[in-house]
C-alpha positions in Angstrom: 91.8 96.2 -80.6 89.3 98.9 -81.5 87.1 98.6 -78.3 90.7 99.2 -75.7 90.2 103.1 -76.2 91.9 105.6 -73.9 88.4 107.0 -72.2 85.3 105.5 -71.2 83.1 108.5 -73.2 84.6 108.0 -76.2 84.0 104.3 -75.7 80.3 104.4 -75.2 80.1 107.0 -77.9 81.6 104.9 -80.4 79.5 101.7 -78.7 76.1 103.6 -79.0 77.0 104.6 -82.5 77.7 101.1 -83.9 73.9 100.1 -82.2 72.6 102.6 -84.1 74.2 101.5 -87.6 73.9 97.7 -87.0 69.7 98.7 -86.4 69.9 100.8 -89.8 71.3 98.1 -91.1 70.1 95.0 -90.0 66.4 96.1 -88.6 65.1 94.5 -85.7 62.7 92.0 -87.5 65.4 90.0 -89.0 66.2 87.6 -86.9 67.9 87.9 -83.6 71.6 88.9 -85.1 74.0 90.6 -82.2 75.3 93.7 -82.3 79.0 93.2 -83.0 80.0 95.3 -79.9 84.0 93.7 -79.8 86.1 90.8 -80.4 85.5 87.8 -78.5 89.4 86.7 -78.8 90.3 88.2 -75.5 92.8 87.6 -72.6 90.8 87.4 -69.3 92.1 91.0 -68.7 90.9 92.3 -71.5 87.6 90.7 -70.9 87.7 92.4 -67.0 88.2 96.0 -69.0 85.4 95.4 -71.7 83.0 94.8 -69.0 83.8 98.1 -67.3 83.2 100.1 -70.4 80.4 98.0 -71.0 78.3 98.5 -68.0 77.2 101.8 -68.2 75.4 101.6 -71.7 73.0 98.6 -69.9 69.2 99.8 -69.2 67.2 99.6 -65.8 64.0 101.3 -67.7 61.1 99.4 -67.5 60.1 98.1 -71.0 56.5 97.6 -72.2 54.7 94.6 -69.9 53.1 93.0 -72.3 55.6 90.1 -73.9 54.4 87.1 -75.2 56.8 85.2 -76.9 59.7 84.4 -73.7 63.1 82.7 -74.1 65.3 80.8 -71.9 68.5 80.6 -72.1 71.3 78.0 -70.9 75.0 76.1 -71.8 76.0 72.7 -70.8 79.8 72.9 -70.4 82.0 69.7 -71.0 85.1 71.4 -69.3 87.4 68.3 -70.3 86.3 68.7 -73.9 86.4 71.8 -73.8 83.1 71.4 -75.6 79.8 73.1 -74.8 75.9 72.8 -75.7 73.4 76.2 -76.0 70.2 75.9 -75.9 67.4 78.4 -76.8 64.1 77.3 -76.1 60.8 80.2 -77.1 57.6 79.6 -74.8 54.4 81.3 -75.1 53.3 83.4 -73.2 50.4 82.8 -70.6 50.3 79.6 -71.7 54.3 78.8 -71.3 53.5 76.3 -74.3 56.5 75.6 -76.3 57.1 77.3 -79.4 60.5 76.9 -80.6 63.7 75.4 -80.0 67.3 76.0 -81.0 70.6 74.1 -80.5 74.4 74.5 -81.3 77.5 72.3 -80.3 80.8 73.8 -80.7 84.4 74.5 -79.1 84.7 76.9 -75.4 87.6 78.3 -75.9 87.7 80.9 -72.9 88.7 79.1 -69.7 86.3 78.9 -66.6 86.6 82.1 -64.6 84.0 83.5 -62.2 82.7 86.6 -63.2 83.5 85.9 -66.9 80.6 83.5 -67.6 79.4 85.6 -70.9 82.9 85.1 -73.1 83.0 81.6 -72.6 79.1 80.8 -72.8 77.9 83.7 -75.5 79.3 83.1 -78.5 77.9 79.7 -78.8 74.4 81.0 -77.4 74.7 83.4 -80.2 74.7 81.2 -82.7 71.4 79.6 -81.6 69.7 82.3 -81.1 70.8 83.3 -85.1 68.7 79.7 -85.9 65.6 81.2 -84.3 62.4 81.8 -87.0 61.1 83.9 -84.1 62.0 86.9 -82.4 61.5 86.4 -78.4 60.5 89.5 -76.6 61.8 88.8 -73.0 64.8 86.4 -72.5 65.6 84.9 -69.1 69.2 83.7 -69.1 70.7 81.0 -66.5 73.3 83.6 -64.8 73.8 86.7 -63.0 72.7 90.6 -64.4 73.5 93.4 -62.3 74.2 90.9 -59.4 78.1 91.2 -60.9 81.2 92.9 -59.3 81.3 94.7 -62.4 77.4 95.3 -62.7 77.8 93.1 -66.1 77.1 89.7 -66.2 75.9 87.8 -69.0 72.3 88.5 -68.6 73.3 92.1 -69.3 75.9 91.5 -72.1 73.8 89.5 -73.9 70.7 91.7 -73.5 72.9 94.5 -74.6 74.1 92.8 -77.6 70.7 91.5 -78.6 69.2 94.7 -77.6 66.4 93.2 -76.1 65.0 92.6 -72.7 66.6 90.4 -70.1 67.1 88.8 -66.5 69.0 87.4 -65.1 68.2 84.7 -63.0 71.1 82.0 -61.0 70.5 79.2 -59.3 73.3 80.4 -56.9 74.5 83.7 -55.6 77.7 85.7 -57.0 78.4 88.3 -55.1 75.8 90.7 -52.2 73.9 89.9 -48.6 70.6 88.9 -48.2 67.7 88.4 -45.2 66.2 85.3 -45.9 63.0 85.6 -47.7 59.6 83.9 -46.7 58.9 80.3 -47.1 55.7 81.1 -49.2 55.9 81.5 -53.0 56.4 85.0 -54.2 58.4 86.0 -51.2 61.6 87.9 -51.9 64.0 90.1 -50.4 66.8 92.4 -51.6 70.1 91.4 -52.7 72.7 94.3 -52.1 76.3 94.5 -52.6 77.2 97.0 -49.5 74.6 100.1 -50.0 73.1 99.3 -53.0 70.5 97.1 -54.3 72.1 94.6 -57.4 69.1 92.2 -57.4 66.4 90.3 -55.4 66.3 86.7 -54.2 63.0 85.1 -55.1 61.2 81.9 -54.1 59.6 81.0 -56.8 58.3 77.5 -54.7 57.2 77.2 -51.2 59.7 75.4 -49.5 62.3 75.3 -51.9 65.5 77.5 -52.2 65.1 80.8 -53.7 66.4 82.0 -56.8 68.9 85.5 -57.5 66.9 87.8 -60.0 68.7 90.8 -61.4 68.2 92.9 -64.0 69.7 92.2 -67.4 69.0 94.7 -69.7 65.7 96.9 -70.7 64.2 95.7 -67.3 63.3 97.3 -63.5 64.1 94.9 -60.9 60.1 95.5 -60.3 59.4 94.0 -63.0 62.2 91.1 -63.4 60.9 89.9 -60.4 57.5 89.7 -61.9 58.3 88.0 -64.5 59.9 85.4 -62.9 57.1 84.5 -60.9 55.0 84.2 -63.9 56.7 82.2 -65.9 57.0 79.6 -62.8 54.8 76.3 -63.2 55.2 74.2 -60.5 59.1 73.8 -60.4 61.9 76.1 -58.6 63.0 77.2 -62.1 61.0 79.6 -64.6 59.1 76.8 -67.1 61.9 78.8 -69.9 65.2 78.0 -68.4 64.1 74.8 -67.2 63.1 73.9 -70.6 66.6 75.6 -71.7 68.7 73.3 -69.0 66.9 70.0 -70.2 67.5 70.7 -73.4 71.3 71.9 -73.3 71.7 68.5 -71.1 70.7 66.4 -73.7 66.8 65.6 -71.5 64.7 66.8 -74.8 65.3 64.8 -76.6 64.3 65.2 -80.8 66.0 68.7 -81.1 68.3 69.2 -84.4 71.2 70.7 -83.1 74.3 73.0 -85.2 77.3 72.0 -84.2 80.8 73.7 -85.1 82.5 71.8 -83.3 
């Protein structure tokens, strides 16, 4: 397969050269098309060796603060099945009013393994956000970013594949140690894998448990948290992926939905 190369600089040479010709190409105000990066037809192995390679292109700088169209992101899995839903849904931003919604039904081929979240959940979520009229500025996705043993989780693969900004942000903790943050909303602390810093847990609620912010992509962890807080409204979850989770469940109801199934 083209992407299995013999070094990692000749890898993100190559990589950084096919996001420049799919941007000549494609433009970014064309709809939200990924970057076709690899092959999603990969043994679990293969998936644990793109993610290395792929790490190192994602972007901690701080992008512009002033986004105002924000997506959330989430999959409802039917592991029997084998069957999954994506959901897309666009808010607006202050008024987290929402703006668009996008949803595809099709196969998950890639089996369940932790850490691997983005080949079995992407290529669906993919395909919704290709149904999008709109081009969302900030996308919070329902998983980890940096806070990955690999430092690439599917906040930061699909960021990088979008090339936009993203966080991530889990209702549960993958990997890292943590001081227990304040009760009070707002309170956070940091989230580090031995020395170093992979993300922040946040409560978004008084009283409630916190939520694991990383970066994903075109993001400071500054900021990620910041964002998370302000697209809160009342609930534990950002008003984006809580939309994003009703709606992939089936709970919004009087969405068209793609399936491929």
């Amino acid at each position: 397969m083209t992407y299995l190369v013999s070094g990692s600089l000749i890898f993100m040479v190559m990589a950084k050269f096919c996001l420049l010709a799919t941007v000549l190409t494609t433009g970014y105000n064309r709809g939200m098309i990924a970057r076709q990066l690899h092959d999603w037809d990969l043994t679990t192995r293969e998936a644990v060796h793109l993610q290395e390679q792929l790490a190192p292109l994602v972007s901690a700088v701080e992008a512009p603060d002033n986004f105002r169209l924000i997506a959330g992101v989430d999959v409802s899995v039917q592991r029997l099945r084998g069957e999954g839903t994506a959901a897309v849904v666009v808010l607006d931003y202050p008024g987290l009013e929402l703006h668009e919604v996008k949803v595809v039904h099709g196969n998950v081929p890639f089996p369940y393994v932790p850490g691997l979240l983005s080949f079995r959940e992407l290529p669906l979520v993919l395909q919704a956000f290709e149904q999008l009229t709109v081009t969302p500025e900030l996308v919070l996705v329902d998983g980890q970013g940096l806070a990955h043993p690999r430092r690439f989780g599917i906040a930061a693969h699909l960021g990088l594949l979008l090339d936009v900004p993203t966080i991530g942000c889990a209702k549960s903790r993958l990997i890292g140690t943590y001081e227990e943050p304040g009760v009070e909303a707002g309170s956070n602390s940091d989230l580090k894998d031995g020395d170093e810093v992979v993300g922040a847990v946040v409560r978004t609620r008084s009283g409630t448990k916190p939520v694991y912010v990383s970066i994903g992509h075109k993001v400071s962890l500054s900021q990620a948290i910041r964002w998370v807080l302000m697209s809160t409204c009342g609930f534990r979850i950002p008003e984006p992926l809580r939309l994003a989770h009703r709606t992939a469940g089936g709970l919004l109801c009087g969405q068209p939905v793609v399936s491929n199934a």
